[in-house]
PDB file with one MODEL, atoms N, CA, C and O in Angstrom:
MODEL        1
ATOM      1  N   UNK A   1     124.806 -47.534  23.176  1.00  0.00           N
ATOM      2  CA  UNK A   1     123.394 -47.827  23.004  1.00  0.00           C
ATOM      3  C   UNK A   1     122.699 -46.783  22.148  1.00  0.00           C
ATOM      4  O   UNK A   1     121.543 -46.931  21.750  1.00  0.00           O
ATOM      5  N   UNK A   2     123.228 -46.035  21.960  1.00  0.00           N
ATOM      6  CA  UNK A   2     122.628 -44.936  20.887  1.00  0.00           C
ATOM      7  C   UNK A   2     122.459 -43.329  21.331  1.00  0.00           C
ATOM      8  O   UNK A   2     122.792 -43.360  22.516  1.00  0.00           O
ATOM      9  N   UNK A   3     122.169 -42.151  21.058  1.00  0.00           N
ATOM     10  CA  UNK A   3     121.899 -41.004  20.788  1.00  0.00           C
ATOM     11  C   UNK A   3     120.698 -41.029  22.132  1.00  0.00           C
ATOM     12  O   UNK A   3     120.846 -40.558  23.260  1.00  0.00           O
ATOM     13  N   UNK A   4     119.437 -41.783  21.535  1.00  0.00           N
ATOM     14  CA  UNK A   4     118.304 -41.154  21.990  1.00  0.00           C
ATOM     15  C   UNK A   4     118.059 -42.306  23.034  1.00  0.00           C
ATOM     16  O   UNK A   4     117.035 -42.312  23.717  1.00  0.00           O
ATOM     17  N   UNK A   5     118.889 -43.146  23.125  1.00  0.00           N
ATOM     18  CA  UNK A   5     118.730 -43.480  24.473  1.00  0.00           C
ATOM     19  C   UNK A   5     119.209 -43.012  25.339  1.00  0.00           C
ATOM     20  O   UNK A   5     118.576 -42.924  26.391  1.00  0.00           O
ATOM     21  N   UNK A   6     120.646 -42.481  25.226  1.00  0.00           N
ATOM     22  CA  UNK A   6     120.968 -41.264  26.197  1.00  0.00           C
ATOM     23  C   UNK A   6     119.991 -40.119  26.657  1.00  0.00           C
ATOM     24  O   UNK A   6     119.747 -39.743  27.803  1.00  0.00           O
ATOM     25  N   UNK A   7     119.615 -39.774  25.740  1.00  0.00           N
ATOM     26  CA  UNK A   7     118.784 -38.669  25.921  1.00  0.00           C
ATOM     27  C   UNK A   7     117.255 -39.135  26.480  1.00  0.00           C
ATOM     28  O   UNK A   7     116.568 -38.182  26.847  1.00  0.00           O
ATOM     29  N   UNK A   8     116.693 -40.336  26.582  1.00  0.00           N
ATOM     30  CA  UNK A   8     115.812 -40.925  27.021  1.00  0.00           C
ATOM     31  C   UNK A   8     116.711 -41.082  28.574  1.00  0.00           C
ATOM     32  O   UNK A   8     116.087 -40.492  29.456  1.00  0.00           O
ATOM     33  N   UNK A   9     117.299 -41.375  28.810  1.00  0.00           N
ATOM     34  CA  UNK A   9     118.356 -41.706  30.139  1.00  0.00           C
ATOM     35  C   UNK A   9     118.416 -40.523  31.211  1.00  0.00           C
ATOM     36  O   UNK A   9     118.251 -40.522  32.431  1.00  0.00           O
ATOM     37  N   UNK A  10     118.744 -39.419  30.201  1.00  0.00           N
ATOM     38  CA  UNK A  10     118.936 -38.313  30.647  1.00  0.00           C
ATOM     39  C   UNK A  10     117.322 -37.766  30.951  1.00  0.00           C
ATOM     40  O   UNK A  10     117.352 -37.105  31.990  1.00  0.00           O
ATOM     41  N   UNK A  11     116.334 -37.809  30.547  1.00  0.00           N
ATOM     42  CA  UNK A  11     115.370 -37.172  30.437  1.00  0.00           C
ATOM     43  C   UNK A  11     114.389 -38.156  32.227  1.00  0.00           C
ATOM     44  O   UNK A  11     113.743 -37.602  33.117  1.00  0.00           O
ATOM     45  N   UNK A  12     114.604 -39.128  32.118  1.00  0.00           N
ATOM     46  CA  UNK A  12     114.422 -40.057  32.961  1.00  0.00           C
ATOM     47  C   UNK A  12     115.248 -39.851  34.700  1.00  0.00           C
ATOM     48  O   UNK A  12     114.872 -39.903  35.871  1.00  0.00           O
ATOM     49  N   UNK A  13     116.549 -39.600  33.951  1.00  0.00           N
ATOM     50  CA  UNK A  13     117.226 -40.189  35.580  1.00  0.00           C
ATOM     51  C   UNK A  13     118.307 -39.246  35.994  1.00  0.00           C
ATOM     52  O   UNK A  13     118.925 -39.161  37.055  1.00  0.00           O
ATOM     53  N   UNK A  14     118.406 -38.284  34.437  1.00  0.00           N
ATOM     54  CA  UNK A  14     119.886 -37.543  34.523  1.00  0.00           C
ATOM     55  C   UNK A  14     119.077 -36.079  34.420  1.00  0.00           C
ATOM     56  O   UNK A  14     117.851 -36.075  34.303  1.00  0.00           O
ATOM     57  N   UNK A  15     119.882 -34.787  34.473  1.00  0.00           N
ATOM     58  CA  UNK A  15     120.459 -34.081  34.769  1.00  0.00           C
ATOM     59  C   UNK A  15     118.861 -33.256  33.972  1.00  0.00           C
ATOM     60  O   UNK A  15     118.133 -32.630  34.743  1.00  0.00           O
ATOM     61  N   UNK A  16     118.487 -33.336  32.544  1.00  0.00           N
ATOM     62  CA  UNK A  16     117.071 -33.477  32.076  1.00  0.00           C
ATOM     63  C   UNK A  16     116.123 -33.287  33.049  1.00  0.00           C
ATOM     64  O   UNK A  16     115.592 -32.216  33.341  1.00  0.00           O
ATOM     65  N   UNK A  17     115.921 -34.414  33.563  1.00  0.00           N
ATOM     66  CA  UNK A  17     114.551 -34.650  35.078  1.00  0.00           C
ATOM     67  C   UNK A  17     114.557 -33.936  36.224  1.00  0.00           C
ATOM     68  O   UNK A  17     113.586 -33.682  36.936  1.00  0.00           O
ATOM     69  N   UNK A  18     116.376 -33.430  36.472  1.00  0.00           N
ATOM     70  CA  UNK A  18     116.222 -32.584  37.668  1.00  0.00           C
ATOM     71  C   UNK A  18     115.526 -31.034  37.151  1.00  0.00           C
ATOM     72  O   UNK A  18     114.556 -30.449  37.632  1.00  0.00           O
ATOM     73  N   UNK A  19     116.360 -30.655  36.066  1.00  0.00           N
ATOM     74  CA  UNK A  19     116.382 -29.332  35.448  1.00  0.00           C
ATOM     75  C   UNK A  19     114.488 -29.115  35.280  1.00  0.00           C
ATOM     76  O   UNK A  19     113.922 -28.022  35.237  1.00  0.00           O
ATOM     77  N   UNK A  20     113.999 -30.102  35.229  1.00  0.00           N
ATOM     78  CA  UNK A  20     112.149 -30.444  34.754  1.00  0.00           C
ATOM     79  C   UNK A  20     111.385 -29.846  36.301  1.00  0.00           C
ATOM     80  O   UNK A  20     110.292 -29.280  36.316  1.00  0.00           O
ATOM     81  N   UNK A  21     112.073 -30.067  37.308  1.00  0.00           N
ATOM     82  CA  UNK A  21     111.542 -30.404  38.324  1.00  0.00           C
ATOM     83  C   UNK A  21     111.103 -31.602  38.478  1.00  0.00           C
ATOM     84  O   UNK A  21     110.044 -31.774  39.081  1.00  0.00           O
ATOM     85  N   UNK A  22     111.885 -32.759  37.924  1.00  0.00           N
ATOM     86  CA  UNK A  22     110.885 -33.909  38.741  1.00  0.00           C
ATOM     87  C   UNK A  22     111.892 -35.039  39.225  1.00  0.00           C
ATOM     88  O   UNK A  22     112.846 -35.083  38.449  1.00  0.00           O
ATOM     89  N   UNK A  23     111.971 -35.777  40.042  1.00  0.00           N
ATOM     90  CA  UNK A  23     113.021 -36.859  40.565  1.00  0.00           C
ATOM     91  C   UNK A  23     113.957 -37.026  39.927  1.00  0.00           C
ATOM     92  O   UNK A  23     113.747 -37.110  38.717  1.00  0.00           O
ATOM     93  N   UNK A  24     115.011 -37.118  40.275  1.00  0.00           N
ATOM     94  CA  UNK A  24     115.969 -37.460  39.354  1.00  0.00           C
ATOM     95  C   UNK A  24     117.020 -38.509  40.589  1.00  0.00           C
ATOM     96  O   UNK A  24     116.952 -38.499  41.818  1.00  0.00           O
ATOM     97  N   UNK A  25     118.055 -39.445  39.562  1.00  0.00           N
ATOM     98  CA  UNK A  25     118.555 -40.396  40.619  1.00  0.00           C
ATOM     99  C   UNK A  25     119.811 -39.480  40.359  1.00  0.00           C
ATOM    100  O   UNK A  25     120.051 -38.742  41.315  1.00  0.00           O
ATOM    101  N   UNK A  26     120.643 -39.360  39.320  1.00  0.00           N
ATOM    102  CA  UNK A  26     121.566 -38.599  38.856  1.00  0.00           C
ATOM    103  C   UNK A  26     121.247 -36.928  38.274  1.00  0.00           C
ATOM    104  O   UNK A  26     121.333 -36.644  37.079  1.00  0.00           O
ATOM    105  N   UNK A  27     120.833 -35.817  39.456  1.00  0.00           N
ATOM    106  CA  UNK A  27     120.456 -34.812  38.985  1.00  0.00           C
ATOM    107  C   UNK A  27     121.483 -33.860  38.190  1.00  0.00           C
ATOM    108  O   UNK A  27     121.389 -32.921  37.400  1.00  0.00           O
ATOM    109  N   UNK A  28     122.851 -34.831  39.013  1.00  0.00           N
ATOM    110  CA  UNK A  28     124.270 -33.906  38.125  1.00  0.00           C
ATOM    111  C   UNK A  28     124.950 -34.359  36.945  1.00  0.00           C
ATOM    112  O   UNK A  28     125.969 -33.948  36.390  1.00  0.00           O
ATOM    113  N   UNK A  29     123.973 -35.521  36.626  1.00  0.00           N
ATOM    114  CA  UNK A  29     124.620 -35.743  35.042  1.00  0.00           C
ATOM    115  C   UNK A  29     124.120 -35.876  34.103  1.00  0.00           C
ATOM    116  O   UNK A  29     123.191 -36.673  33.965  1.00  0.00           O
ATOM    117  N   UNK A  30     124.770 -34.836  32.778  1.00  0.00           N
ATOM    118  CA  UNK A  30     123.964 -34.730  31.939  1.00  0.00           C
ATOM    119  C   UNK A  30     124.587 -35.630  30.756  1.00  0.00           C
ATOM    120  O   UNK A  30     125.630 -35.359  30.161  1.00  0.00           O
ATOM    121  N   UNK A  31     123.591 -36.985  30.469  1.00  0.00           N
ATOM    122  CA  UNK A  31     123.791 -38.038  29.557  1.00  0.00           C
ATOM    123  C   UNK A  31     124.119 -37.370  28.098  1.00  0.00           C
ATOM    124  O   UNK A  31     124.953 -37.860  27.337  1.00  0.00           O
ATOM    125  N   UNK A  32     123.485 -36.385  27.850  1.00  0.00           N
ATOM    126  CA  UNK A  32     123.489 -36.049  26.805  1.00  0.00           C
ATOM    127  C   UNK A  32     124.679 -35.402  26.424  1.00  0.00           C
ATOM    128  O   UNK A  32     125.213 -35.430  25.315  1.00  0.00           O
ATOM    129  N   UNK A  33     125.085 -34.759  27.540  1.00  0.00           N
ATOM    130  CA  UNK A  33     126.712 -33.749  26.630  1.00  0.00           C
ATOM    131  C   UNK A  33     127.891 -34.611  27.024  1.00  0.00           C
ATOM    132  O   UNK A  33     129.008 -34.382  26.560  1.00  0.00           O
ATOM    133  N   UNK A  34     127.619 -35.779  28.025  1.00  0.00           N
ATOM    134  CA  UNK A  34     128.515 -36.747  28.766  1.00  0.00           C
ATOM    135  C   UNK A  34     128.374 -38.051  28.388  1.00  0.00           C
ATOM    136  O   UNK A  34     128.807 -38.817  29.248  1.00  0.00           O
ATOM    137  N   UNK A  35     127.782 -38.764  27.098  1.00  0.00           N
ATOM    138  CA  UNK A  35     127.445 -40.196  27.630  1.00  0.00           C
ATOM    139  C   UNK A  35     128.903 -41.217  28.336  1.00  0.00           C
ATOM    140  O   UNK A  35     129.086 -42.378  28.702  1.00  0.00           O
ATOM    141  N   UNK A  36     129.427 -40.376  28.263  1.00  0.00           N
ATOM    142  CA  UNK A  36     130.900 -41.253  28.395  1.00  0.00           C
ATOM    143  C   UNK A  36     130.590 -41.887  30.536  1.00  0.00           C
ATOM    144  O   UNK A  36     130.921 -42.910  31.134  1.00  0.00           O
ATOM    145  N   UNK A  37     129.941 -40.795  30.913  1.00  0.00           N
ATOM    146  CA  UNK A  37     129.770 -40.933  31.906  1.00  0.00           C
ATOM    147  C   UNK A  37     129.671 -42.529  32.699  1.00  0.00           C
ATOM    148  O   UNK A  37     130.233 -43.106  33.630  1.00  0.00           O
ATOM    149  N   UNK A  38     128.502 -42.836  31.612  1.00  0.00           N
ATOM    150  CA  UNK A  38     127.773 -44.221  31.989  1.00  0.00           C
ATOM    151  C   UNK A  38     129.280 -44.938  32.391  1.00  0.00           C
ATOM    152  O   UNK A  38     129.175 -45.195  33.590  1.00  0.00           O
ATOM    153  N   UNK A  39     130.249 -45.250  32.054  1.00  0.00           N
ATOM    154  CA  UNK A  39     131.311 -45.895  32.167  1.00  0.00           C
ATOM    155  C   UNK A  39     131.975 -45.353  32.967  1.00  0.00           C
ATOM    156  O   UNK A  39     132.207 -46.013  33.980  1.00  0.00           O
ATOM    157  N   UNK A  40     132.612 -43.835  32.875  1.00  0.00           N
ATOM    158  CA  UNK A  40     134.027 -43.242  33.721  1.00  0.00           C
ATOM    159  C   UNK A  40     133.365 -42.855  34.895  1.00  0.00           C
ATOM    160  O   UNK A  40     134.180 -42.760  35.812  1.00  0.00           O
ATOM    161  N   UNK A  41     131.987 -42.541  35.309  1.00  0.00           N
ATOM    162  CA  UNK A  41     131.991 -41.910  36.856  1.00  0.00           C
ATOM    163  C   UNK A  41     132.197 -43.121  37.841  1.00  0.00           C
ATOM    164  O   UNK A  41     131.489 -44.121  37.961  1.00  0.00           O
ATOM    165  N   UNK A  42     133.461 -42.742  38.584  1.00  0.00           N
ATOM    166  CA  UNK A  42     133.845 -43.739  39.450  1.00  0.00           C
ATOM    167  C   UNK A  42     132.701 -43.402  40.704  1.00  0.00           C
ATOM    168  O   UNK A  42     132.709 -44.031  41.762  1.00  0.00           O
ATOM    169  N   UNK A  43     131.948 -42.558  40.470  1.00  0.00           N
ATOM    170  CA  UNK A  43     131.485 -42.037  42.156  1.00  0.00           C
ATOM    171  C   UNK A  43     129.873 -43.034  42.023  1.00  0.00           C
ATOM    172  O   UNK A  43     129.145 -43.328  42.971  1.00  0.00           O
ATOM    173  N   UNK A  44     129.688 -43.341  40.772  1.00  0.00           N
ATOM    174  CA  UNK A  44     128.481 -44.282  40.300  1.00  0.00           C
ATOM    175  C   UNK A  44     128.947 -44.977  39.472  1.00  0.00           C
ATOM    176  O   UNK A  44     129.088 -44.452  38.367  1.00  0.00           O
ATOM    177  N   UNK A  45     129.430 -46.596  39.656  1.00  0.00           N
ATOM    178  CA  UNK A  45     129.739 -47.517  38.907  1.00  0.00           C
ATOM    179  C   UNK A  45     128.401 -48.487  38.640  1.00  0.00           C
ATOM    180  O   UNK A  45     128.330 -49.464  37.895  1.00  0.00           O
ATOM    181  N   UNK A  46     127.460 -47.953  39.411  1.00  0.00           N
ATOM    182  CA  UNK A  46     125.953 -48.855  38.950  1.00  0.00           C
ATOM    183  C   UNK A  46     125.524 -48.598  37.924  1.00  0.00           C
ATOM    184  O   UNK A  46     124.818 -49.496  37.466  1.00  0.00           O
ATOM    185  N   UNK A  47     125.698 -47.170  36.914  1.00  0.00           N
ATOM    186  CA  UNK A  47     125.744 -46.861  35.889  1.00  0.00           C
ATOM    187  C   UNK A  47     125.382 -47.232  34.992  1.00  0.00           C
ATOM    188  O   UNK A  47     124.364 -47.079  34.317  1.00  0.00           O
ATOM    189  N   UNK A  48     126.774 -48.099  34.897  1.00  0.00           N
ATOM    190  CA  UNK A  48     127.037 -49.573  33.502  1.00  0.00           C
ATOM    191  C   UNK A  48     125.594 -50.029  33.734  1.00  0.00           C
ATOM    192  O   UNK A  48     124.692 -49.813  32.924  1.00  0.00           O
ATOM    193  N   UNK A  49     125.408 -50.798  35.117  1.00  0.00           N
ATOM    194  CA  UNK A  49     124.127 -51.783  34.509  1.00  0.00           C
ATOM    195  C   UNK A  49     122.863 -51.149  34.427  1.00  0.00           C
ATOM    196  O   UNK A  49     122.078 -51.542  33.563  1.00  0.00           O
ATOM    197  N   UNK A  50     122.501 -50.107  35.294  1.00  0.00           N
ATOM    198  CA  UNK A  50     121.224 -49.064  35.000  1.00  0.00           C
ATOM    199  C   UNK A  50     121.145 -48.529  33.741  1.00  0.00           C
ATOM    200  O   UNK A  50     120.025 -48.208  33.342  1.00  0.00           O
ATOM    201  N   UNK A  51     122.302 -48.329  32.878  1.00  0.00           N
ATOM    202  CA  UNK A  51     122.205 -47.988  31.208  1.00  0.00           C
ATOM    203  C   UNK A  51     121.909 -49.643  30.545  1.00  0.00           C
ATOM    204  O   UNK A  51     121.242 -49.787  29.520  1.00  0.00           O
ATOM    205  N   UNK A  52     122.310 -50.424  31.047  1.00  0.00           N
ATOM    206  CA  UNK A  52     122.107 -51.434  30.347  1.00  0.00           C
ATOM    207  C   UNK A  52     120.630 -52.270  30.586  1.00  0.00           C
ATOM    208  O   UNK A  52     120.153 -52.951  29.678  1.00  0.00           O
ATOM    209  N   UNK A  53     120.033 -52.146  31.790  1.00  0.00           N
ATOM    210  CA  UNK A  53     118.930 -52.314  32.130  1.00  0.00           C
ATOM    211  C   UNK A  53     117.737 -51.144  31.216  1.00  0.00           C
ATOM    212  O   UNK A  53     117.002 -51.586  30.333  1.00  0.00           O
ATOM    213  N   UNK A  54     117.734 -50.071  31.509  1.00  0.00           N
ATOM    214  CA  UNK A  54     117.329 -48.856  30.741  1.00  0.00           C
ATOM    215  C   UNK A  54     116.996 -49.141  29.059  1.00  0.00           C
ATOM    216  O   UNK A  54     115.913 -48.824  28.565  1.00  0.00           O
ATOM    217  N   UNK A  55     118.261 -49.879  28.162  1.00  0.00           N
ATOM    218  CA  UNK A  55     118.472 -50.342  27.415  1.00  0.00           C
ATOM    219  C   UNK A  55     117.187 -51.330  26.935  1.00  0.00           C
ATOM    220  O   UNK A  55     116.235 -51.376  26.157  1.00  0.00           O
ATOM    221  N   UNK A  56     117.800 -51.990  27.861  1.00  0.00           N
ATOM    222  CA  UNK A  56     117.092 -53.671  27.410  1.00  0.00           C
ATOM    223  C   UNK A  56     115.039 -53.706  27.464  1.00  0.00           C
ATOM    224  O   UNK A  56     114.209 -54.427  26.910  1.00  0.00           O
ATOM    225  N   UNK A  57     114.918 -52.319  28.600  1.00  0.00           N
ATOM    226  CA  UNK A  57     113.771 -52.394  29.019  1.00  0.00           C
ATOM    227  C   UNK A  57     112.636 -51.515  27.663  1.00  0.00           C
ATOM    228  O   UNK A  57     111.508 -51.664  27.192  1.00  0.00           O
ATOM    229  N   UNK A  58     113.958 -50.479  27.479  1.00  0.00           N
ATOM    230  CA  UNK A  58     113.134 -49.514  26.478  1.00  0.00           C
ATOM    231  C   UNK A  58     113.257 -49.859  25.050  1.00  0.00           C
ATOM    232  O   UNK A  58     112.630 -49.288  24.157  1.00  0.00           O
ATOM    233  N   UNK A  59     114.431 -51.209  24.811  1.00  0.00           N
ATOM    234  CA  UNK A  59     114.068 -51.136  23.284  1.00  0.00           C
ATOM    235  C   UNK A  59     114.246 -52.884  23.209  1.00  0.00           C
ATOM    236  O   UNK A  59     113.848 -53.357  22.144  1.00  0.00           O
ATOM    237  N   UNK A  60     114.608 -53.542  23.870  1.00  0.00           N
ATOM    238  CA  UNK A  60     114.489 -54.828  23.792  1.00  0.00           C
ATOM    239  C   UNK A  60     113.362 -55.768  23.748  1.00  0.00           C
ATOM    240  O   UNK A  60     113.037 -56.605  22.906  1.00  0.00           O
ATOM    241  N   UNK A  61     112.851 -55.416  24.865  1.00  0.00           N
ATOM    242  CA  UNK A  61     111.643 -56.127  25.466  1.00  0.00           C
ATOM    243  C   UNK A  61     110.516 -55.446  24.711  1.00  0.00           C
ATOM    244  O   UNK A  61     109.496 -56.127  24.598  1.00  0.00           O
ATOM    245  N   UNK A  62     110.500 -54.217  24.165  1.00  0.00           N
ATOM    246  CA  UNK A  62     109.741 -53.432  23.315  1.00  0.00           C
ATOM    247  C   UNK A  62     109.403 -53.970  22.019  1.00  0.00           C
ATOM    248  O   UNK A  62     108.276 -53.991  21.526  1.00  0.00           O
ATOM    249  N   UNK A  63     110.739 -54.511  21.381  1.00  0.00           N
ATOM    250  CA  UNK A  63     110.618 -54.871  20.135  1.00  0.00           C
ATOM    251  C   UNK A  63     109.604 -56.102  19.373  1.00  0.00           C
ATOM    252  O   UNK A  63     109.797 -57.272  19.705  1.00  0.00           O
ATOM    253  N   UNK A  64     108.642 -55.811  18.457  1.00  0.00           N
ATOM    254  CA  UNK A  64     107.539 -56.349  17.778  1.00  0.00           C
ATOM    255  C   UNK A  64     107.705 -56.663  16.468  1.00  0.00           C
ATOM    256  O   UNK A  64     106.728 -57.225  15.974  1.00  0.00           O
ATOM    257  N   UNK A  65     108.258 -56.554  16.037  1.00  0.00           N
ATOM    258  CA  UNK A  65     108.757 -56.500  14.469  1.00  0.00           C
ATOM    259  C   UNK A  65     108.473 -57.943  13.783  1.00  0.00           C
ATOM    260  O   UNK A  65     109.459 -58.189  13.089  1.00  0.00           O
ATOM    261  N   UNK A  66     107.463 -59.070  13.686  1.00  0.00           N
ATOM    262  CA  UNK A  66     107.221 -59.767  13.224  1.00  0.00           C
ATOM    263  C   UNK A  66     108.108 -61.024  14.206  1.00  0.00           C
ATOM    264  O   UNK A  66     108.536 -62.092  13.769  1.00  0.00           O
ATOM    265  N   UNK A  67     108.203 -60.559  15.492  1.00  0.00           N
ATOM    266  CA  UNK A  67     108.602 -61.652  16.323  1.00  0.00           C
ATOM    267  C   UNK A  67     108.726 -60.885  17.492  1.00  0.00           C
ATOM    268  O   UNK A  67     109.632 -60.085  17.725  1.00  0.00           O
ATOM    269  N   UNK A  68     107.359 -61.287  18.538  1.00  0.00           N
ATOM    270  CA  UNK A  68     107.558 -60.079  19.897  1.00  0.00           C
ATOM    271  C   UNK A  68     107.898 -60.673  21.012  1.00  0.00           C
ATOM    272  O   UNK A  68     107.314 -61.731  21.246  1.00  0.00           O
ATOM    273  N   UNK A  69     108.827 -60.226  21.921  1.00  0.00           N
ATOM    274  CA  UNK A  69     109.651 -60.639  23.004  1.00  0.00           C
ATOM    275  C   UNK A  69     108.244 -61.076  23.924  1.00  0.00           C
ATOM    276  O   UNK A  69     107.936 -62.172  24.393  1.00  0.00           O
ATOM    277  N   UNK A  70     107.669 -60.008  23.966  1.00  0.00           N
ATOM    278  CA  UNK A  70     106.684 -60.358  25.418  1.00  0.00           C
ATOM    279  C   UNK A  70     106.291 -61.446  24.408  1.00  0.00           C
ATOM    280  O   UNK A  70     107.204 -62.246  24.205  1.00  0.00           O
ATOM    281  N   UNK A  71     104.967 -61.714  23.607  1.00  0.00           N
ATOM    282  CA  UNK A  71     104.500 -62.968  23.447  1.00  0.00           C
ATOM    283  C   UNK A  71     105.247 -64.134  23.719  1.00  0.00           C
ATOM    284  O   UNK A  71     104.959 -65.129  24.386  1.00  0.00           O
ATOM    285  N   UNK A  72     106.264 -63.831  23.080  1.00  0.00           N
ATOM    286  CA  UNK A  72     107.381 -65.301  23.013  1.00  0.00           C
ATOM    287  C   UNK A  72     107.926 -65.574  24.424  1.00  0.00           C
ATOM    288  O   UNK A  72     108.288 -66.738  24.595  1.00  0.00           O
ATOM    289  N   UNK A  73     108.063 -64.711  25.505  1.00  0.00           N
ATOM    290  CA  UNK A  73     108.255 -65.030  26.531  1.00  0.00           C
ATOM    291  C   UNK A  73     106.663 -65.546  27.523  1.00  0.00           C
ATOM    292  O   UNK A  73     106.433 -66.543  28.206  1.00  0.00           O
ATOM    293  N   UNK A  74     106.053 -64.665  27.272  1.00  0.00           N
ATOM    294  CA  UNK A  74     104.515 -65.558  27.519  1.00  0.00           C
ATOM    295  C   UNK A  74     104.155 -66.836  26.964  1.00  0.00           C
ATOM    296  O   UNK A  74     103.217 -67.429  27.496  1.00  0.00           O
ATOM    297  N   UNK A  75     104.627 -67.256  26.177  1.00  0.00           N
ATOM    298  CA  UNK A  75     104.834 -68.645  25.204  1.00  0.00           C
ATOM    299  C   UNK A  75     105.408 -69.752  26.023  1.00  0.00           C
ATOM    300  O   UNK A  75     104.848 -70.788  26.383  1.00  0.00           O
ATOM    301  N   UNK A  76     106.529 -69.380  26.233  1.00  0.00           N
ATOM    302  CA  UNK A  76     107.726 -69.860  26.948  1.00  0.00           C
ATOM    303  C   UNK A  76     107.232 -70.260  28.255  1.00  0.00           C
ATOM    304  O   UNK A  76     107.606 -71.349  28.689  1.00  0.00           O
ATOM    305  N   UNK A  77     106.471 -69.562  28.923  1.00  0.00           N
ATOM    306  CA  UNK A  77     106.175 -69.619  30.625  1.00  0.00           C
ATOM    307  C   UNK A  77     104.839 -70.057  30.393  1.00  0.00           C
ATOM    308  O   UNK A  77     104.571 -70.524  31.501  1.00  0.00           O
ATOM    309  N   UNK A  78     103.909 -70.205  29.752  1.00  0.00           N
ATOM    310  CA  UNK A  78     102.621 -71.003  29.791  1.00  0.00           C
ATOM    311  C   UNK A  78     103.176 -72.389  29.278  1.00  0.00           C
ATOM    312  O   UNK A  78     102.775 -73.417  29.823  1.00  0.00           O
ATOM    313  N   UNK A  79     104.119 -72.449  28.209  1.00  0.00           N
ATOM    314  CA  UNK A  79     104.262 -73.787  28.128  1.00  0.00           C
ATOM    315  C   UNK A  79     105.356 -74.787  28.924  1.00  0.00           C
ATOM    316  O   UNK A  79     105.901 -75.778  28.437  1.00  0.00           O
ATOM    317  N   UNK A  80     105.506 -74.317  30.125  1.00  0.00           N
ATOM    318  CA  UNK A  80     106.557 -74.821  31.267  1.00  0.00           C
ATOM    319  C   UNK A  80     107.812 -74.891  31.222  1.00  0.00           C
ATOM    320  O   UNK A  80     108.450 -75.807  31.741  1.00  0.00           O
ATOM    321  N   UNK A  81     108.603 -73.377  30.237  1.00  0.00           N
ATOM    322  CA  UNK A  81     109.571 -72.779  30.218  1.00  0.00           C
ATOM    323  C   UNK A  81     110.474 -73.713  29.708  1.00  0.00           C
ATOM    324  O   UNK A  81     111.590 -73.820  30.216  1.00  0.00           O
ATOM    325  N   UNK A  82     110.013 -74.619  28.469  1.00  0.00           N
ATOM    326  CA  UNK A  82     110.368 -75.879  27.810  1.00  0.00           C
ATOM    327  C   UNK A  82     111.282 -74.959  26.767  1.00  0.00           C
ATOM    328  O   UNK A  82     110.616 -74.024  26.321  1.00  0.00           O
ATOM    329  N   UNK A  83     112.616 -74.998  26.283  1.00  0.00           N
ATOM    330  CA  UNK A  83     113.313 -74.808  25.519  1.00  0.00           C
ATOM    331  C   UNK A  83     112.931 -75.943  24.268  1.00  0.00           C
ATOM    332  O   UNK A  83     112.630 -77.088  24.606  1.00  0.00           O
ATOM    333  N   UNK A  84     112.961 -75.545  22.751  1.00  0.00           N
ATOM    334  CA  UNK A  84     112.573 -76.148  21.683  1.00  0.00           C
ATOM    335  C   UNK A  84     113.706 -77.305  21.463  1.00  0.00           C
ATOM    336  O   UNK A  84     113.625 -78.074  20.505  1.00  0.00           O
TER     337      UNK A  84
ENDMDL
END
C-alpha cells in the first residue's frame, strides 16, 4: 500500500503513537522499519485486514479527482441503491 501509509499506520496504531504518548493498538510495532509485519506477525493476523481497512479508509474513500467516492455513493443510496 505504499511508504506513507505505513507510516500513517504506524503513526496511528503502531509503535509511532505509543513512543507519542498516545493509544496505540500495536505499541510494539514499528510499520515503518517492519512493514513486512502487516503479513508475517503470526501473534496479529488481523493485521492484513486493519492495513487494508486503514487503506481503503485513508485513500480510497478520500479520493476526489473528478469522480468522488462519497458523492457517488450518496448518489447510489438516495437513488435506491439502483445499479446503472
Amino acid at each position: 500500500t505504499g511508504v506513507c501509509n505505513f507510516g500513517m499506520l504506524n503513526y496511528y496504531l503502531g509503535k509511532r503513537a505509543a513512543d507519542e504518548g498516545r493509544d496505540s493498538r500495536y505499541p510494539h510495532i514499528d510499520f515503518c522499519k517492519d512493514p513486512g509485519a502487516v503479513c508475517s506477525r503470526e501473534d496479529h493476523p488481523e493485521l492484513k485486514w486493519i492495513a487494508g481497512m486503514f487503506y481503503w479508509i485513508r485513500s480510497l474513500q478520500t479520493y476526489d479527482e473528478g469522480w468522488s467516492y462519497i458523492d457517488n455513493l450518496k448518489s447510489f443510496v438516495q437513488g435506491g441503491m439502483k445499479d446503472d
